[in-house]
VMD Tcl script that draws the C-alpha trace (Angstrom):
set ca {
  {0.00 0.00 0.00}
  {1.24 3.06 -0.92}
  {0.57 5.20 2.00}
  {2.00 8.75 0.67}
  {-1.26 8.33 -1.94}
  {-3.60 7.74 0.98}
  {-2.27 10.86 3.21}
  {-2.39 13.04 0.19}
  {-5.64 12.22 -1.16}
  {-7.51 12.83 2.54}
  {-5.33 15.93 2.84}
  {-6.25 17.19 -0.54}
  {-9.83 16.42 0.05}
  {-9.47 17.94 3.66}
  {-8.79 21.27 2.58}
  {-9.63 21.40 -0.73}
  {-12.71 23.23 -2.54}
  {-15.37 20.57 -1.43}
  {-14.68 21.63 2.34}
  {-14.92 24.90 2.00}
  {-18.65 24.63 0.30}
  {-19.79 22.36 2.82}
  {-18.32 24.13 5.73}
  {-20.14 27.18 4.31}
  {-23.50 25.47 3.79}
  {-23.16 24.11 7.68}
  {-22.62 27.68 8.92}
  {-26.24 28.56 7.45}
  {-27.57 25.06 8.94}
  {-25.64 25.99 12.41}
  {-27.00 29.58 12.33}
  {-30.91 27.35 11.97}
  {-30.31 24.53 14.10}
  {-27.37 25.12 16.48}
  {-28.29 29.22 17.20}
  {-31.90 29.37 16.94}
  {-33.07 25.85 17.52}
  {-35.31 25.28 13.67}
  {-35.05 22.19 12.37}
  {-34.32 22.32 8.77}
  {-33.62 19.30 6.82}
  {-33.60 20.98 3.40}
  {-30.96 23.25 3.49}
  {-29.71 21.25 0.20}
  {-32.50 22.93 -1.60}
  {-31.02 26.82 -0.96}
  {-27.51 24.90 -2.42}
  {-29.84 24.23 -5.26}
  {-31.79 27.55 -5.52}
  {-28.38 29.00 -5.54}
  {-26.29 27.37 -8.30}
  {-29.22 27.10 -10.20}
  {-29.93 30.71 -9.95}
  {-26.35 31.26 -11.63}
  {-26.21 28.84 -13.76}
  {-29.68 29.60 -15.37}
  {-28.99 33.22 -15.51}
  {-25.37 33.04 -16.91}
  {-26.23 29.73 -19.30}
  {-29.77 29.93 -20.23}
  {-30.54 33.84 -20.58}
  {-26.90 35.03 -21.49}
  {-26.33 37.46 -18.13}
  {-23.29 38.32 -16.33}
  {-21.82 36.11 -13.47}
  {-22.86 38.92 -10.87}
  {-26.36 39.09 -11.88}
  {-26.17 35.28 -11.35}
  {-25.25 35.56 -8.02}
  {-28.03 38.31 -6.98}
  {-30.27 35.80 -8.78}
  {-29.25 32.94 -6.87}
  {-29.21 34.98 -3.64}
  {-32.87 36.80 -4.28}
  {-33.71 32.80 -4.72}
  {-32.55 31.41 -1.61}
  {-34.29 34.55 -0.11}
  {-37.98 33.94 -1.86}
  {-37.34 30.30 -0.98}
  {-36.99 30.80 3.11}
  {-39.56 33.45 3.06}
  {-42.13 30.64 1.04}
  {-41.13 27.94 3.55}
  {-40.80 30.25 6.89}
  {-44.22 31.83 6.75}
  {-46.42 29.41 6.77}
  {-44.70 26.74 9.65}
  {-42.64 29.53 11.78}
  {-45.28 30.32 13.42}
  {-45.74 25.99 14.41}
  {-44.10 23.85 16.36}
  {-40.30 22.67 14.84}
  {-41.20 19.29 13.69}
  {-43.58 21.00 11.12}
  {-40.59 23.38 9.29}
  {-38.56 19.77 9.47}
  {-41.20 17.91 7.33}
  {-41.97 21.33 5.13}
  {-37.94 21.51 4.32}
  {-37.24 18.18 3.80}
  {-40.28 18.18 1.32}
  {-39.48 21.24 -0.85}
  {-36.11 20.18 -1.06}
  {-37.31 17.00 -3.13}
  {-39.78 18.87 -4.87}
  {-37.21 21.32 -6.01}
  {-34.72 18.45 -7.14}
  {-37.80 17.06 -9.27}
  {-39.12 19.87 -10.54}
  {-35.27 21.07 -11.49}
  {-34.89 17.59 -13.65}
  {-38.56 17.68 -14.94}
  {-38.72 17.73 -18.59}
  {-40.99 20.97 -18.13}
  {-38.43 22.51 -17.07}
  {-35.54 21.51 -19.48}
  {-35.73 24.51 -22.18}
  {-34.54 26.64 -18.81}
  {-32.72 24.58 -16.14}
  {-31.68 21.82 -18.85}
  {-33.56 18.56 -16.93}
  {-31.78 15.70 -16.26}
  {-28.56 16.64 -17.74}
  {-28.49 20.27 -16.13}
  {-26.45 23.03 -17.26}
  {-22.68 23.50 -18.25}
  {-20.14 26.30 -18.90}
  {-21.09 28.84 -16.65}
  {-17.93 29.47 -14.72}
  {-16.13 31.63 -17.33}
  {-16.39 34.91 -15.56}
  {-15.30 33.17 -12.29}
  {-12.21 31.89 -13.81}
  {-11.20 34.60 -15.46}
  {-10.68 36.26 -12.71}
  {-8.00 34.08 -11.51}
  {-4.64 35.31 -10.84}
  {-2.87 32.60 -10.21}
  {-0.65 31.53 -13.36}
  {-2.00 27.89 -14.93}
  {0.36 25.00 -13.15}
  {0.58 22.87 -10.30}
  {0.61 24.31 -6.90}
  {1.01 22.34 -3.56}
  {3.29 21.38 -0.47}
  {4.57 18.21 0.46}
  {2.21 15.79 -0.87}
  {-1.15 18.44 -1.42}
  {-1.04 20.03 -5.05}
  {-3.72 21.76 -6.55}
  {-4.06 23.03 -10.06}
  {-4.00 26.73 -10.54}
  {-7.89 26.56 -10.45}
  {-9.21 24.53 -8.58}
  {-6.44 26.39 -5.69}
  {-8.48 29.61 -6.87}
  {-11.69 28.07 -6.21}
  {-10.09 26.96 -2.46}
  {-8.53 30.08 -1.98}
  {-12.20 32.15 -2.66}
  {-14.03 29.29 -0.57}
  {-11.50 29.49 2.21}
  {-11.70 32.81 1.96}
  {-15.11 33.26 2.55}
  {-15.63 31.26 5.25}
  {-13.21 33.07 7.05}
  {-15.68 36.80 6.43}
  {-18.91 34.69 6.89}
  {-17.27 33.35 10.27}
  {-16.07 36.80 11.00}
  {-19.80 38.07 10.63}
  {-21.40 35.52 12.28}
  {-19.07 35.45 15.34}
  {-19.97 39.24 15.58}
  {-24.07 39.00 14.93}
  {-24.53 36.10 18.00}
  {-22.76 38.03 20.41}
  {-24.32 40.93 19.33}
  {-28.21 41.92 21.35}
  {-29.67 39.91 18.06}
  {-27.70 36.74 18.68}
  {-29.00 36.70 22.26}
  {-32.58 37.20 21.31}
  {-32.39 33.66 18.77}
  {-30.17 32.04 21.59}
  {-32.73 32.70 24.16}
  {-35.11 31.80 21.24}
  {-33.60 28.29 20.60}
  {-33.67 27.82 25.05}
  {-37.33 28.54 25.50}
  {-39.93 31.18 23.03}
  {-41.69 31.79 25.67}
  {-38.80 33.98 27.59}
  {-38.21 36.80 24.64}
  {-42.01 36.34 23.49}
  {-43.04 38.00 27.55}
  {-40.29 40.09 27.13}
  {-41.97 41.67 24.01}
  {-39.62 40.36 21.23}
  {-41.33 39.34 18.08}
  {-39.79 35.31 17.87}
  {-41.68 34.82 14.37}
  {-39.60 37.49 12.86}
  {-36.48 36.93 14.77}
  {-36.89 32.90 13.21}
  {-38.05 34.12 10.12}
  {-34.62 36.37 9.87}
  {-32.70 32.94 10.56}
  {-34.13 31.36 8.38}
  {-33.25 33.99 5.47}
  {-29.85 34.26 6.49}
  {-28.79 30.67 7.19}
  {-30.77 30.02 3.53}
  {-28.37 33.06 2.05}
  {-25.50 30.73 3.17}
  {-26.52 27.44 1.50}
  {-27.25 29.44 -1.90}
  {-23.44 30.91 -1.86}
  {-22.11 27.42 -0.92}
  {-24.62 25.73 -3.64}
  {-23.18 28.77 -6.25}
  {-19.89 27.81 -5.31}
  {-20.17 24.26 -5.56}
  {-21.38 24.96 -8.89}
  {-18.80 26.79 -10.29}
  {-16.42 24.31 -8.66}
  {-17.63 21.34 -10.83}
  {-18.36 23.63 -13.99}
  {-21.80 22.65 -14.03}
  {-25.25 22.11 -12.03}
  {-27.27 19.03 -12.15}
  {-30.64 18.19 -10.18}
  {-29.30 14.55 -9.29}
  {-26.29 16.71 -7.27}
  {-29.02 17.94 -4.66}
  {-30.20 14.78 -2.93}
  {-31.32 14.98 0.53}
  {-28.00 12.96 1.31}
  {-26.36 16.60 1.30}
  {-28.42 17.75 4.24}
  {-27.25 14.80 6.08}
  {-23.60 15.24 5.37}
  {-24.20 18.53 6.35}
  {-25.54 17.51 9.78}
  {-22.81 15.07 10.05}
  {-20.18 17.49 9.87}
  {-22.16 20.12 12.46}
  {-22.79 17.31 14.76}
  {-19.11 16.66 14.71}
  {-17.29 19.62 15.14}
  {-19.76 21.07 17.61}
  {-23.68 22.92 17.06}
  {-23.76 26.10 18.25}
  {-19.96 27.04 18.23}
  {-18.84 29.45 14.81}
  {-15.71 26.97 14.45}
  {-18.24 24.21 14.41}
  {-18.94 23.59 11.17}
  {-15.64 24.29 9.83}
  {-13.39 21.66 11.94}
  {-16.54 19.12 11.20}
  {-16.13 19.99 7.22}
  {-12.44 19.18 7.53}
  {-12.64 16.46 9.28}
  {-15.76 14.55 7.74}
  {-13.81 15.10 4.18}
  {-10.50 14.00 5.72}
  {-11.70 10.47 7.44}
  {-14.53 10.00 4.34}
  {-11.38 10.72 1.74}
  {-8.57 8.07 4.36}
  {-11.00 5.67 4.16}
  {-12.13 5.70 0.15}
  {-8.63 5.54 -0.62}
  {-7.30 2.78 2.08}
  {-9.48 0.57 1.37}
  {-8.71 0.77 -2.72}
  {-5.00 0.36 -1.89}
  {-5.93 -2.39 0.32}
  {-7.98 -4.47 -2.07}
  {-5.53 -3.56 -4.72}
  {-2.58 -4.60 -2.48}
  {-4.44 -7.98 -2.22}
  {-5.00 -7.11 1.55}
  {-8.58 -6.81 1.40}
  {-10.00 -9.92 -0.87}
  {-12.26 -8.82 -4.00}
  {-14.65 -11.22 -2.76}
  {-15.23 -9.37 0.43}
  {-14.98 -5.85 -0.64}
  {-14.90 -5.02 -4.37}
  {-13.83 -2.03 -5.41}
  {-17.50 -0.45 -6.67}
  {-18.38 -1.47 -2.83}
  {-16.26 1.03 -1.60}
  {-18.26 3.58 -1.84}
  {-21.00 2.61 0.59}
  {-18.52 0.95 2.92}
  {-16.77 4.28 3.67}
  {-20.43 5.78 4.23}
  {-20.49 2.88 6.62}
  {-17.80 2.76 8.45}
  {-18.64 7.32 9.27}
  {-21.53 5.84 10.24}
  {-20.49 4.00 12.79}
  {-17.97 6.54 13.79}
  {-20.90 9.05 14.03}
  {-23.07 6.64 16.44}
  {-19.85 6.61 18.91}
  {-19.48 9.93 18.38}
  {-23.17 10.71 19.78}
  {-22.86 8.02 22.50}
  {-19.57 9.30 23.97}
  {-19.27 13.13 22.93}
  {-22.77 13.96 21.66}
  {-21.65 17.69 21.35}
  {-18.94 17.15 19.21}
  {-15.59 18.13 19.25}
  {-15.74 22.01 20.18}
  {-19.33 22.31 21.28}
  {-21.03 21.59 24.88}
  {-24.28 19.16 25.62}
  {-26.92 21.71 26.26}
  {-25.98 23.11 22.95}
  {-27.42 19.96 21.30}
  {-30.40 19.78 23.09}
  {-33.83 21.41 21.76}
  {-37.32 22.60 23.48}
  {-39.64 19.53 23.64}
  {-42.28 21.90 22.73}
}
mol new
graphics top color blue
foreach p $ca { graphics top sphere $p radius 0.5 }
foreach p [lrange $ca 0 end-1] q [lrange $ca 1 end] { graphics top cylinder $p $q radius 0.2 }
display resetview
């Protein structure tokens, strides 16, 4: 087994573009679930809202890469507002099931044939990114340290990822700890306490809602220019679930959360892809018990199990504390 390939491909996935969109999409999800307590299990659908809303604008109607990104963001926007209204004012489980839903719908809808002349169906939409890339700076060649190399774009796309979760965590960090932060805090702990206090909780969860949504669109834009193209199949509810994953492991309710989680959840999912390969290839792992198109689930497996040890022994995660996982029976 060639172990240098192993290190360098978890490394490279570690800190690579893919981290940086899911750490970004699990600060919107944290800002729902880990700051105000709302249970949203379709924050893949505002990924979807948003790279759709660039790629559609850019591909299908011929408009800049910025007016793709206002479209995508005025998306994610319409879409919290549409879900928020009408099960904010309800108990959590009923924004869980409404979330969950629309995220499906959305994926179906986005691949229906209806749709194709604008979103491009089942096969989605390609070559997009141009704008993005051209703005690159970095000369085209191979950059990287030790066994982590990147190619001059896709260390553009880590560098803007990176370098926006480092702002949104900035802003974030600054907004809970500011009066508003305390107000959703106390919001997530009991309603009852800011609603006798006079605070309006709809609007302080609708607000939430909007922003953590805003989030998952930029992510969802990002991921999209990452790959060079947007397709419906990309937006499973799986995403949500990695998503949670990756909070649950670095720590709900903590800023840093999310993005030691993303790191880590790409780091151990990337080890394990590639040890097992270079064990069954090394003839340590028998064909007949794993085969190499196996691989796949049995990484998804094996998290799995490290997740469910996880919650029994540290259900806070890494960085965060118990009663930050815990959530109103109401």
């Amino acid at each position: 087994m060639d172990f240098s390939v192993i290190v360098s491909d978890a490394l490279r996935s570690g800190i690579g573009p893919i981290a940086a969109i899911y750490a970004l999409a699990a600060m919107g999800l944290n800002l729902h679930f880990g700051y105000t307590g709302l249970l949203n299990f379709g924050q893949v659908g505002f990924m979807l809202v948003g790279g759709y809303g660039l790629a559609v604008t850019v591909a299908t109607y011929d408009g800049s890469m910025w007016l793709g990104v206002l479209s995508g963001l005025g998306c994610a926007i319409v879409l919290a507002l549409l879900l928020g209204a009408p099960t904010l004012r309800l108990r959590a489980d009923y924004l869980a099931i409404t979330t969950i839903a629309a995220g499906e719908t959305l994926r179906l809808f986005y691949r229906s044939s209806w749709a194709e002349p604008v979103t491009g169906g089942v096969f989605g939409l390609q070559r997009f990114a141009g704008d993005f890339y051209d703005l690159n700076p970095i000369p085209r060649g191979t950059y990287g340290v030790w066994l982590v190399e990147f190619s001059s774009q896709d260390l553009w796309v880590l560098t803007v990822g990176w370098g926006l979760v480092v702002v949104v965590g900035t802003l974030l960090a600054l907004l809970v700890h500011s009066p508003w932060g305390r107000v959703i805090r106390s919001i997530r702990e009991d309603e009852a306490a800011p609603r006798s206090l006079g605070k309006n909780v709809y609007a302080y969860k609708m607000q939430s809602l909007v922003l953590g949504g805003v989030l998952g669109a930029v992510a969802g834009m990002l991921q999209a220019i990452q790959v060079q193209s947007v397709n419906p199949d990309s937006y499973d509810p799986a995403v949500t679930f990695f998503l949670y994953t990756l909070l649950v492991l670095g720590g709900a309710g903590r800023i840093l959360g999310p993005v030691v989680g993303s790191i880590l959840f790409w780091f151990v999912l990337t080890f394990l892809d590639s040890a097992l390969r270079q064990a069954i290839g090394a003839g340590y792992i028998s064909p007949e018990l794993i085969s190499t198109s196996e691989v796949g689930a049995v990484r998804f497996a094996l998290v799995g199990l490290a997740l469910m040890l996880l919650i029994v022994f540290r259900p806070q995660g890494i960085l965060g504390s118990r009663k930050e996982m815990l959530l109103s029976g109401r």
